[in-house]
DRENVOMAR-282028 format. One record per residue (C-alpha): z, y, x; residue in three letters. Coordinates in steps of 0.001 Angstrom, whole numbers, plus 500000, padded with zeros to 6 digits. Layout:
ZYXALA;...
This chain:
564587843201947294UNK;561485845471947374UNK;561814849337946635UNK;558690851359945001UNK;558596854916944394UNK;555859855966941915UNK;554998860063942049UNK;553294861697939316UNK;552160865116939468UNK;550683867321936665UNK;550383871275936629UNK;554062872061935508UNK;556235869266937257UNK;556606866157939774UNK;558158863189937997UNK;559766860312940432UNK;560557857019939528UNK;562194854365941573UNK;561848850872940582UNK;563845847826942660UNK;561900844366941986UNK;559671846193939005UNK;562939847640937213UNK;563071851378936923UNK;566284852541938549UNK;565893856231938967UNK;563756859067937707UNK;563658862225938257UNK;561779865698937169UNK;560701868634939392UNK;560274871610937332UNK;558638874244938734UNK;561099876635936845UNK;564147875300938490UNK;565275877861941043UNK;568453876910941027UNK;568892872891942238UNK;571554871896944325UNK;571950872674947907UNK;569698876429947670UNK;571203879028949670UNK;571721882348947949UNK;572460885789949092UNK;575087886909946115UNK;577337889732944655UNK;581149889126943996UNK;581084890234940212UNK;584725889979939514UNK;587887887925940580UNK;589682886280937894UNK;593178885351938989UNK;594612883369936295UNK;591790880892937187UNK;591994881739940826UNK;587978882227941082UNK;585453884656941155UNK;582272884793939045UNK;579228885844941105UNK;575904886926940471UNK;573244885102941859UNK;570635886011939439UNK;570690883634936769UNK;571747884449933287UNK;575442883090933332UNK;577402884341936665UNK;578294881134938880UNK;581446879922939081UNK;583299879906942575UNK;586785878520942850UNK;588916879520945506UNK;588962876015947007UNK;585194875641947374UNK;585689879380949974UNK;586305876896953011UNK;589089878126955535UNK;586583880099957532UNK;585699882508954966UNK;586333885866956529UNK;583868885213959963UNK;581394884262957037UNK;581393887125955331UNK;581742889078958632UNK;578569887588960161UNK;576429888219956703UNK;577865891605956403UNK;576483892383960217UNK;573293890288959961UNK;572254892157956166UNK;572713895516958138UNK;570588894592961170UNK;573437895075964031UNK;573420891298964487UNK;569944889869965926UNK;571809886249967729UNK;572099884045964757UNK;573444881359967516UNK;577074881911966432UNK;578214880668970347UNK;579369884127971464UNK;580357884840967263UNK;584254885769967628UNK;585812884120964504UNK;588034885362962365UNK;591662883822961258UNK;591482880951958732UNK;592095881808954952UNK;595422879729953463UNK;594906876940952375UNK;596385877722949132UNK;596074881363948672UNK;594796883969945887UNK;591037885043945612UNK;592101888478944967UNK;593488888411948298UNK;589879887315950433UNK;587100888956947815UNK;586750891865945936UNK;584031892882943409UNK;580389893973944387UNK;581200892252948009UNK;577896890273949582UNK;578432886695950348UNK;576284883902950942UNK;576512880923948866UNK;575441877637947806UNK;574473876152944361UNK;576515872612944378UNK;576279871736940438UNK;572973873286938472UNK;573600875238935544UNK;574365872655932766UNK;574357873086929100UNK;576889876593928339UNK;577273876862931841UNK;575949878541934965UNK;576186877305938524UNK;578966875752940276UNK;578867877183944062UNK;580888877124947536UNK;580773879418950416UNK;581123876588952422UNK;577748876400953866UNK;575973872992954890UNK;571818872172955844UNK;571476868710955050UNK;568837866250957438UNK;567644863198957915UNK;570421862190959875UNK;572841864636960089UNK;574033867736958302UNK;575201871334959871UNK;577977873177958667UNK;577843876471960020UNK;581319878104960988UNK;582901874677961912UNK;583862872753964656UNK;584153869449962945UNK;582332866317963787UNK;582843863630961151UNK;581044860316960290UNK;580094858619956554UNK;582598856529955596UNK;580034853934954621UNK;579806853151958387UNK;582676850437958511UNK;581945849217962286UNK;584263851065964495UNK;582706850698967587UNK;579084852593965996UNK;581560855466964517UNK;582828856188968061UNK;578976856311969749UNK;577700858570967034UNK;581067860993967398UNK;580227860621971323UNK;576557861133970692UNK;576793864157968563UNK;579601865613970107UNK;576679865959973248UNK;574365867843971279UNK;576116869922968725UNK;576078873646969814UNK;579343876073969201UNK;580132877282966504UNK;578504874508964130UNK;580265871070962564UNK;578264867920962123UNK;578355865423959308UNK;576682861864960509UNK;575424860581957638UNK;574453856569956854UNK;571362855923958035UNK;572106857600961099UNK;573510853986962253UNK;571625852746965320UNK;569896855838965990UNK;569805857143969403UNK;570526860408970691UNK;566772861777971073UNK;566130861004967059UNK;569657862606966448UNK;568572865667968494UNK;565114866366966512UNK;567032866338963492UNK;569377869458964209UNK;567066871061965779UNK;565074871324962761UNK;568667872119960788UNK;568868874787963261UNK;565660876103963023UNK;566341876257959116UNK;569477878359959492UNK;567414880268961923UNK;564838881472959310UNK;567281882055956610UNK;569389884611958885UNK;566578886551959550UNK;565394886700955410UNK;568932888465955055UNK;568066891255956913UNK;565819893148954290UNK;566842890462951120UNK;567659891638948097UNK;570890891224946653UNK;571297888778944391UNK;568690886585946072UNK;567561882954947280UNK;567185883230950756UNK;566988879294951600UNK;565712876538949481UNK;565959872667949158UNK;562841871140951058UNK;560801870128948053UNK;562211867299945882UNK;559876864077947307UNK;560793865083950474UNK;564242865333949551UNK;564366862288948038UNK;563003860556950846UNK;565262861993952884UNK;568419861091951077UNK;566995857350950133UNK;564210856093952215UNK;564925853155953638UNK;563542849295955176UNK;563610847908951815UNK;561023850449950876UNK;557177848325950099UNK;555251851164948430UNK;555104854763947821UNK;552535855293945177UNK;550886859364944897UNK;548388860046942204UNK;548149864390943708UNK;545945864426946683UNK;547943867279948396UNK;551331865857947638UNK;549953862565949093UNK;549370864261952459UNK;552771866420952466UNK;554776862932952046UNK;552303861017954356UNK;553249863723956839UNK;556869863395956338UNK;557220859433956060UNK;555485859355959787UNK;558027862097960956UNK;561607860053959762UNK;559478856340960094UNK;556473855745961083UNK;556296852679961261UNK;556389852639957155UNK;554024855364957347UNK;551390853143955736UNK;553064852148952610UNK;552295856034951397UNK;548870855103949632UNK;547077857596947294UNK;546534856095943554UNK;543049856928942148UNK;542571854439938976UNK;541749856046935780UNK;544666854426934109UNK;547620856703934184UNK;549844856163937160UNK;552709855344935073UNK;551181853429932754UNK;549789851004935607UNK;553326850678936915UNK;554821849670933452UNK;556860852857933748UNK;556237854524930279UNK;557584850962928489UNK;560218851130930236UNK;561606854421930157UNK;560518854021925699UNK;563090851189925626UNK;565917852594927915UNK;566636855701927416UNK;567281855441923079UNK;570872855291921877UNK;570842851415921775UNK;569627849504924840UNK;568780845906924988UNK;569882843754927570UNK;569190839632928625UNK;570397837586926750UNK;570503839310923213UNK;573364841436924030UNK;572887845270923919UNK;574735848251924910UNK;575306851532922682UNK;575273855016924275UNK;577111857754922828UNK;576680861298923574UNK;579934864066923592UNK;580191867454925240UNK;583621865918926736UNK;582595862351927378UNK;580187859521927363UNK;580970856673925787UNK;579415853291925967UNK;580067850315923472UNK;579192846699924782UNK;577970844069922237UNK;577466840325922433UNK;574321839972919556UNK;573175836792919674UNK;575407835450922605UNK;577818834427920274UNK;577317830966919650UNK;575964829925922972UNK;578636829308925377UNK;581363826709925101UNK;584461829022924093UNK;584364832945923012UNK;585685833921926927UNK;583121832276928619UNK;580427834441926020UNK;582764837474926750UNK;582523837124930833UNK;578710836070930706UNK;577589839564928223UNK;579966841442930541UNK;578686840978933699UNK;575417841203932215UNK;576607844453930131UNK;577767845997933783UNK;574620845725935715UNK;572601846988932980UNK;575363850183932651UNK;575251851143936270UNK;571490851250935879UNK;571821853333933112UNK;574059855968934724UNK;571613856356937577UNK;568623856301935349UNK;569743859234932907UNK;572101861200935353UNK;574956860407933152UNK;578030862385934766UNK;581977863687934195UNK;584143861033932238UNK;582223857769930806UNK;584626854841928498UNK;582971851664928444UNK;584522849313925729UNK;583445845917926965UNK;584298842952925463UNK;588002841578925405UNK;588827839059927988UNK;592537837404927998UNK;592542835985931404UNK;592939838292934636UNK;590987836521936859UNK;587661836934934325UNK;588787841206934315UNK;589275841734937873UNK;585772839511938734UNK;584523841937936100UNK;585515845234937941UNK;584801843609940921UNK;580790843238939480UNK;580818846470938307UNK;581797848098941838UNK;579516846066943854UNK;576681847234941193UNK;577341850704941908UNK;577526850820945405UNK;573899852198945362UNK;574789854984943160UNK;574084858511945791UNK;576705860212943157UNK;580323860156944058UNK;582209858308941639UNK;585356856170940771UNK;585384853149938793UNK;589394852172936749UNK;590436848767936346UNK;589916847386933014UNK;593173848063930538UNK;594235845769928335UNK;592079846599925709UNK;589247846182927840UNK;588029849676928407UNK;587044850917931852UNK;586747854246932665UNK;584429855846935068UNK;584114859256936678UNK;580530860372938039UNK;579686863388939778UNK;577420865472937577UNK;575829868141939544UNK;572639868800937463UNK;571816868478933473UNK;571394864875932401UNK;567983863040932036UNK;567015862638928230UNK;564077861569926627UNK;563778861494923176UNK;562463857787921938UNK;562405858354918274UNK;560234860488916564UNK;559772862912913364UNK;559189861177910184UNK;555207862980909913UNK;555432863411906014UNK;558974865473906935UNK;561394863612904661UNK;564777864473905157UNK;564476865257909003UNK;564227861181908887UNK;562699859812912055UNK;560720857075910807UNK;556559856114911379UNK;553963854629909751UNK;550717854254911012UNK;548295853987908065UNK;548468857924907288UNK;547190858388910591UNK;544235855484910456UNK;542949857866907765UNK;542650860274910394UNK;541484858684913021UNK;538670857080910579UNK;537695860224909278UNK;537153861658912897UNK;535400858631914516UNK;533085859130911054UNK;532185862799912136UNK;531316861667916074UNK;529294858441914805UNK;526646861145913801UNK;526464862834916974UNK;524952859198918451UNK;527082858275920728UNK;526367855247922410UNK;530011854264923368UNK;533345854977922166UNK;536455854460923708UNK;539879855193921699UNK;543344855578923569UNK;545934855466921189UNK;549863854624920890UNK;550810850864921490UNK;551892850471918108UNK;548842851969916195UNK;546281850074918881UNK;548021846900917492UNK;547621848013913704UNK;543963848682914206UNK;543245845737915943UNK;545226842753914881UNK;544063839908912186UNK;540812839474910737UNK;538935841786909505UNK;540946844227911763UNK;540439847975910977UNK;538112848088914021UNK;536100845256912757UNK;535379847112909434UNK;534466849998911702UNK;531695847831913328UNK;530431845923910179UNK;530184849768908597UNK;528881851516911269UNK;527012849012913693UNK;528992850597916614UNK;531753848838918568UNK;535455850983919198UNK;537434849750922302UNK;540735850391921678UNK;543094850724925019UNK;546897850864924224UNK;548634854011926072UNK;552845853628926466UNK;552459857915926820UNK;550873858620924365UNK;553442859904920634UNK;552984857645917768UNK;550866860183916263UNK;548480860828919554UNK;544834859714920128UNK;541515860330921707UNK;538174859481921711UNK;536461859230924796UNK;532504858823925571UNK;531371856249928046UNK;531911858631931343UNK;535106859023930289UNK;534953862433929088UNK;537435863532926605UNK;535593864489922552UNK;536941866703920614UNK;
């Protein structure tokens, strides 16, 4: 299994794309915009407790107030907002919390009228982006997340991933961390921690610690609402959560960016440090990779599968819903449960690709197809699960009922990835989203026409797949008119990016004509 990440960068955002063996798994946008992503620390203002929901909204400077439920306060509330109250005013200068007296634990099941009040200062931290209607989801219960470990400040709990199943590694990370963790401060050991020693372990929180450090002392003179610690960027972050051995390449077409995850590959491995190479072709980094195909055919409403079976995604503000069909499968196996098993299993590894891919989240129904015999469900579910174990987003997979629907929760904790596939109709019929390419041949006829008298000796023409085909296939093709007219030869290079109704001409130093 080999593991690529491919990093584009333009002037508005960083897209990421992970591909396993060639197949895009995972993509994901940094917008420059986004000042509110999961895991930024904010200094905020209790606006007003609601109790009949038992949660407060809080300003924290976006348009809709967050949301903070009393069970996301964590028990050690009041020494919280006791040590932000004294660091804001200056009176606290040891951010250290070791000689911190703590304050008594908040019930467990108590009233937020009872622990906030409105206009009160309290840090915070965004744990679901604002989605849709909605603003930010937040907790008070603080945590810095590493490489290898994560600090939760005002705790004194040291616990290990449950994805480490060997008992005898859980009890020499609790022993190792137990060494190094300073008062005041839990620890969460997280995966890839496994086999690390102590001296890796140690570098880790102190960075964390260093982190909490600087955001203490931005309190001080912050304002109020304001973000006073911020995710590490999002390749970093990304690395950090999912970098592993299986990883071949890591492909950067941004200088700068290049040399900021160079630097941080050699800091958590470097040993991998020189899979981080800097891409410099002319042909657009995503096009290269086969990345722009892909993400045209999987991210429509219908997605095709091996096979001839497809899949059909539905869209509601309460659920997603996902509708498994056989197509052509039907005839091919021996008897109609044997076809039914086979576009299954097939159907499940392409769906929890597709939940990863687009971010899908809350409650998803997948109607596969019926199956009579018990043994051909559970090996079903048991597909399914062992296809998702990959998935970073906390989830939990149903067995199938008898009509042969399973249902699926997935966190959601930021808006879902969508791409629009289909576009406007160009002669606006209807609000029909249809194409047809010999409108815009006119066009681009009339245009290469106008630059044919300006002499230039070469012409290069980048256009949509589908319209490169039209202008080039048969004989006479469109292009071949254009040289037995005009005594000038057009090369035509397809470009996956580009809208069906995009194209430029290009001179031979690859300079852009208008």
């Amino acid at each position: 299994m080999e593991k690529e990440l491919i990093i584009r960068s333009s002037s508005e955002n960083v897209d990421f794309a992970l591909l396993k063996d060639g197949k895009l798994i995972e993509l994901q946008k940094d917008e420059d915009s986004n000042d509110f992503s999961v895991g930024d620390v904010f200094i905020a203002k209790i606006r007003k407790a609601v109790p009949g929901l038992n949660a407060a909204f809080v300003n924290v400077g976006y348009e809709k107030d967050a949301f903070l439920h009393y069970h996301d306060l964590g028990p050690k509330l009041p020494s919280l907002l006791k040590f932000t109250k004294r660091v804001s005013a200056g009176r606290l200068k040891d951010f250290s919390l070791k000689d911190f007296p703590f304050e008594k634990d908040i019930e467990k099941d108590g009233k937020i009228a009872d622990v906030l009040k409105s206009n009160q200062s309290l840090l915070v931290q965004i744990v679901k982006e604002p989605i849709s209607t909605k603003g930010p989801r937040i907790s008070s219960e603080l945590s810095i997340a590493g490489r290898y470990i994560v600090l939760v400040p005002f705790s004194n709990r040291i616990s290990i991933s449950q994805k480490i199943e060997d008992r005898e590694e859980k009890d020499r990370l609790k022993r190792l961390v137990k060494s190094i963790t300073p008062p005041g401060f839990g620890i969460i050991v997280r995966t890839v921690a496994q086999g690390r020693k102590v001296a890796e372990l140690d570098k880790d929180l102190q960075n964390l610690l260093g982190r909490w450090t600087a955001m203490c002392k931005k309190l001080h003179k912050a304002h109020h609402p304001s973000k006073v610690l911020g995710e590490m960027n999002k390749a970093s972050s990304i690395l950090r959560d999912i970098f592993n051995d299986t990883f071949t390449s890591i492909y950067v077409d941004d200088e700068e960016l290049f040399i900021q995850i160079k630097d941080y590959v050699q800091e958590i491995a470097p040993k991998k440090e020189s899979i981080v190479k800097l891409y410099q072709s002319k042909i657009p980094i995503f096009e290269k990779f086969g990345i722009e195909r892909q993400i045209k055919t999987s991210f429509g409403k219908t997605v095709s599968m091996a096979k001839g079976a497809y899949l059909v995604i539905e869209h509601t503000e309460a659920l997603h819903v996902i509708d498994v069909n056989s197509g052509n499968r039907s005839n091919k196996a021996s008897n109609q449960e044997d076809t039914a098993l086979e576009v299954n299993l097939i159907a499940a590894t392409e769906m929890a690709r597709q939940l990863r891919l687009r971010d899908m989240g809350g409650i998803i129904v997948v109607d596969f197809i019926d199956m009579t015999n018990s043994e051909n469900r559970q090996k079903l579910f048991n597909h399914l699960r062992d296809e998702m174990k990959d998935d970073r987003a906390k989830h939990k997979i149903l067995p199938p009922s008898k009509f042969g629907l399973i249902q699926i929760t997935r966190q959601r904790v930021r808006p879902e990835m969508n791409i629009k596939t289909r576009e406007e109709n160009p002669n606006g019929l209807n609000g029909s989203e249809i194409e047809a390419p010999i409108g815009l041949v006119q066009r681009i006829t009339q245009d290469l026409e106008r630059l044919l008298k300006k002499d230039y000796k070469k012409l290069t023409l980048n256009t949509h797949p589908f319209i490169a085909a039209f202008l080039t296939k048969g004989f006479p093709s469109i292009r071949s008119k254009w040289f037995f007219e005009h005594k000038k030869w057009v090369k035509v290079l397809p470009r996956d990016a580009y809208t069906y109704l995009e194209y430029h001409f290009f001179d031979k130093n690859g300079n852009q004509l208008k």
